[in-house]
N, C-alpha and C positions, 0 to 999 in steps of 0.2 A: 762367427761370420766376419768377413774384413770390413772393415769401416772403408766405404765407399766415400770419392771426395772428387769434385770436381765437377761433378753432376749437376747439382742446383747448387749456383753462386749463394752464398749469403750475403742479407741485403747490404749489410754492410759494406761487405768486399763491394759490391756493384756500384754500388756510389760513387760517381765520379766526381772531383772535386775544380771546380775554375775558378782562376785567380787572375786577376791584374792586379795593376798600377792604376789609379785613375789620376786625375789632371789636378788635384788637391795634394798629390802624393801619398794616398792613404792606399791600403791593400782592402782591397772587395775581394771577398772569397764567396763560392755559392757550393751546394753539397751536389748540386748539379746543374745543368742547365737553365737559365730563369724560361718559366712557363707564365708568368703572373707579372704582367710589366706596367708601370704609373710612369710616363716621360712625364717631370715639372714643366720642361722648356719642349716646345712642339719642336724644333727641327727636331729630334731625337723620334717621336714619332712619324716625319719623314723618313727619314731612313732607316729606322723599323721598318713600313710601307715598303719600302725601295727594296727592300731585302724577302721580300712577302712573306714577314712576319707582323701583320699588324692583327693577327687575330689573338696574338699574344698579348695586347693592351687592353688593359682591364677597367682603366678610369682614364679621366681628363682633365686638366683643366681648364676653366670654362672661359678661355677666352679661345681655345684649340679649336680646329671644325676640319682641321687635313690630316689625312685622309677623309673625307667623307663620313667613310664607315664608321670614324671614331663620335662622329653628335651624341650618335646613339646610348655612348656610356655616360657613367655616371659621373659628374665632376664634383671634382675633389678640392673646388677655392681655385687659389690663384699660385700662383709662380711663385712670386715671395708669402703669400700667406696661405698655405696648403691646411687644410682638416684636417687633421692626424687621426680623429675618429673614425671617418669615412674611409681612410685611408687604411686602417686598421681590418674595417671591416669586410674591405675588398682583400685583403691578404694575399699581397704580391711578395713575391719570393726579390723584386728587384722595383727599387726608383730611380729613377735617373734625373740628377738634375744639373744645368748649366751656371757658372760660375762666371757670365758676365762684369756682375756686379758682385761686388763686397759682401752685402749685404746677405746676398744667395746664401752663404753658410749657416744664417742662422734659423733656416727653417732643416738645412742638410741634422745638424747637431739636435735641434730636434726629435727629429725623426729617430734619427741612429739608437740617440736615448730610449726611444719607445719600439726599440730591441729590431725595426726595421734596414736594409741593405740597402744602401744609396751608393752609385757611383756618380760621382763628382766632371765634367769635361768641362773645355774652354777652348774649342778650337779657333783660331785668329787667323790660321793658312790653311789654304789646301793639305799640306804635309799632315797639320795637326788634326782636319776632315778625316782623312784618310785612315791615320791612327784610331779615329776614336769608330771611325767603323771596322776597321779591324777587332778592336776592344770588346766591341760588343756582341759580334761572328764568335769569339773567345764566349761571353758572358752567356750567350743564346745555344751553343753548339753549335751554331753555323760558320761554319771560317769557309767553308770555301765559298757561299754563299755571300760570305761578306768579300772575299775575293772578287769573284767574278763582278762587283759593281763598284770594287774599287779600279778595275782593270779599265770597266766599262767607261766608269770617269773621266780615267786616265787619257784612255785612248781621243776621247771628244776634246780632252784642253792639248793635247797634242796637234789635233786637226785644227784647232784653232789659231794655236802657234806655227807652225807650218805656211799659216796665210799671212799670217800679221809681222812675220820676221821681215817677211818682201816687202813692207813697207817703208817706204823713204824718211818718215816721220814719227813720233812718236807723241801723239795729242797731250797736254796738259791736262787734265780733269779733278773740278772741284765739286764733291760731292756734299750733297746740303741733307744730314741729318734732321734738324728742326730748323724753322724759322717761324715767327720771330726771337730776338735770343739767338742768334744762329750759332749751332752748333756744327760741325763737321766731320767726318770719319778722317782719321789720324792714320799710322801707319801700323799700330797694331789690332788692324779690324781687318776682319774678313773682306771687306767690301777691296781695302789695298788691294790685298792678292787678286781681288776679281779686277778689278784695275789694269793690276800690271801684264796679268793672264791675258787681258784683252786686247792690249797690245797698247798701253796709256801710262800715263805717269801721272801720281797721285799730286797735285800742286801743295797738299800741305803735308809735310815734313815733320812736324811735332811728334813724338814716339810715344802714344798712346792711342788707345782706343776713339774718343771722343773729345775733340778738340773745339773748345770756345773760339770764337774767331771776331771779325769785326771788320766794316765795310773799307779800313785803310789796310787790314792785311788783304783782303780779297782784293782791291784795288790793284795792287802792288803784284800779287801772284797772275792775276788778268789769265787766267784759265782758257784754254781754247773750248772746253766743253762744261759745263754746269749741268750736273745733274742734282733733279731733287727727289727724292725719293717720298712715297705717299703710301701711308699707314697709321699704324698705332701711335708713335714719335713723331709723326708729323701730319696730322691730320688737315684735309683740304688744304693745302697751301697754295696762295697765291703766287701766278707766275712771277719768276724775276723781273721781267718787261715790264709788269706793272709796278714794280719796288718802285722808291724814292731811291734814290743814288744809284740802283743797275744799270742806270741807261748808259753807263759808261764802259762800263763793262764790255769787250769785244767780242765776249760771248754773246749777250745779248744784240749786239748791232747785227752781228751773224745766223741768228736764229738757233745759234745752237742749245738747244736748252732741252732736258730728257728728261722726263719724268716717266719715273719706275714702281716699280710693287717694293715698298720696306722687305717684306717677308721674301723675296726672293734675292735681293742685292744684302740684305742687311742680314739674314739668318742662315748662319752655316749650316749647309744641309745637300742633298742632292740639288737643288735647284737653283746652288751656287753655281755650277758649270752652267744652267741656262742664264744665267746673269751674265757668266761672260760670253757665252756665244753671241747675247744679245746687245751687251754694248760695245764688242768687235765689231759686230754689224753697223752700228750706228757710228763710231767712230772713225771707222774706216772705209766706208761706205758701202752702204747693199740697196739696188733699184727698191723702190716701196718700201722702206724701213722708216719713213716718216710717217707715215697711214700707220703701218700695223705696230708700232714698239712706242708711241704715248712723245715724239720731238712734235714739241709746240713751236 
């Protein structure tokens, strides 16, 4: 009888194998599509979400609650200090974790040790957003998937830019990370690009992520806009108006002062485009944007 071939694949052959690059420059390979997904850093389970694959996450960690839908799983510790037991036990084929901080590799090595699949990201631009959702459209089987919401993106900081080119000016904005202690977003943070996307110009110039600052540089840069951002890194913060030394500030004489969601200005993720839709808006001016976007 002739050997018949062709007919049922072997499992083998069937396997399909994905590979990148991640932002550590290490190679993630998978035997195929991750189904079994742990994001460390919650923007990553946004844009899981945004790609309508969040039924593909399997844990969390327990400071996460976005999506929703994700309360419900189990969490696995924290960012930097992840269970590896728990995490074992959920048996995800892929972790995902961000590389803000230094320190993030040493739960990465970890993990890897204990035979698990981590891809590594660190996006600071849109350009590197965009990438790292493409990456993951690759790591998921969804690329066009991940297409069509990098398009989607795309198209909204276009429409954005479109309106803010016709502007005569280009606002200053000094964005307030923590205070007290003030810290401020630098030029290699996502928040820049949402910045510039918006049609502003970052007043501090330092080329790093997070720049220490102090009330003779702030004096000196005199910002047209101050924004302070409210969350995890800067919890309750007092307005500038009521500082000791702001009152000189021409920011404050003018009322410009914005407070925002951390997680949305400060975490790369889909809801980095509504950060700058939103302080386009506020910068540039939109009827009612003092009521509905948080300018005290």
């Amino acid at each position: 009888m002739p050997l018949l071939t062709g007919l049922v694949p072997s499992p083998c052959l069937a396997a399909v194998n994905v590979e990148i690059v991640d932002d550590s420059g290490r190679k993630v390979e998978l035997a195929g599509p991750a189904k079994r997904i742990i994001a460390l850093y919650g923007a990553y389970n946004e844009i899981l979400a945004a790609m309508g694959l969040e039924s593909r996450l399997v844990g969390r960690t327990k400071e996460d609650a976005l999506p929703p839908s994700i309360v419900s799983l189990r969490s696995i510790g924290t960012h930097m200090r992840p269970n590896v037991e728990i995490i074992l036990a959920l048996k995800p084929d892929l972790i995902i974790q961000g590389a803000g901080r230094s320190q993030a590799m040493a739960p990465v090595n970890q993990l890897t040790r204990s035979g698990l699949t981590v891809a590594v990201f660190n996006p600071t631009t849109f350009a590197d957003l965009f990438s790292v959702i493409q990456r993951l459209g690759i790591l998921t089987g969804e690329e066009e998937t991940a297409d069509r919401l990098i398009s989607s993106l795309r198209g909204r900081l276009e429409s954005v830019k479109a309106r803010v080119q016709k502007a005569a000016h280009r606002p200053t904005v000094f964005f307030e990370v923590r205070y007290p202690n003030l810290l401020a977003a630098g030029k290699r943070s996502i928040v820049n690009d949402v910045i510039e996307h918006a049609g502003g110009v970052n007043c501090v110039t330092a080329d790093k992520k997070l720049v220490r600052t102090n009330m003779e540089s702030l004096i000196s840069a005199n910002p047209d806009y101050y924004v302070v951002q409210r969350g995890p890194m800067n919890r309750n913060p007092s307005s500038p108006a009521e500082r000791p030394h702001f009152q000189v500030l021409d920011t404050v004489k003018n009322g410009r002062i914005l407070v925002v969601d951390e997680q949305v200005f400060s975490r790369p993720g889909p809801r980095s485009v509504d950060a700058v839709e939103q302080l386009s808006r506020l910068i540039h001016g939109d009827p009612g944007a003092d009521t509905k976007n948080g300018v005290r």
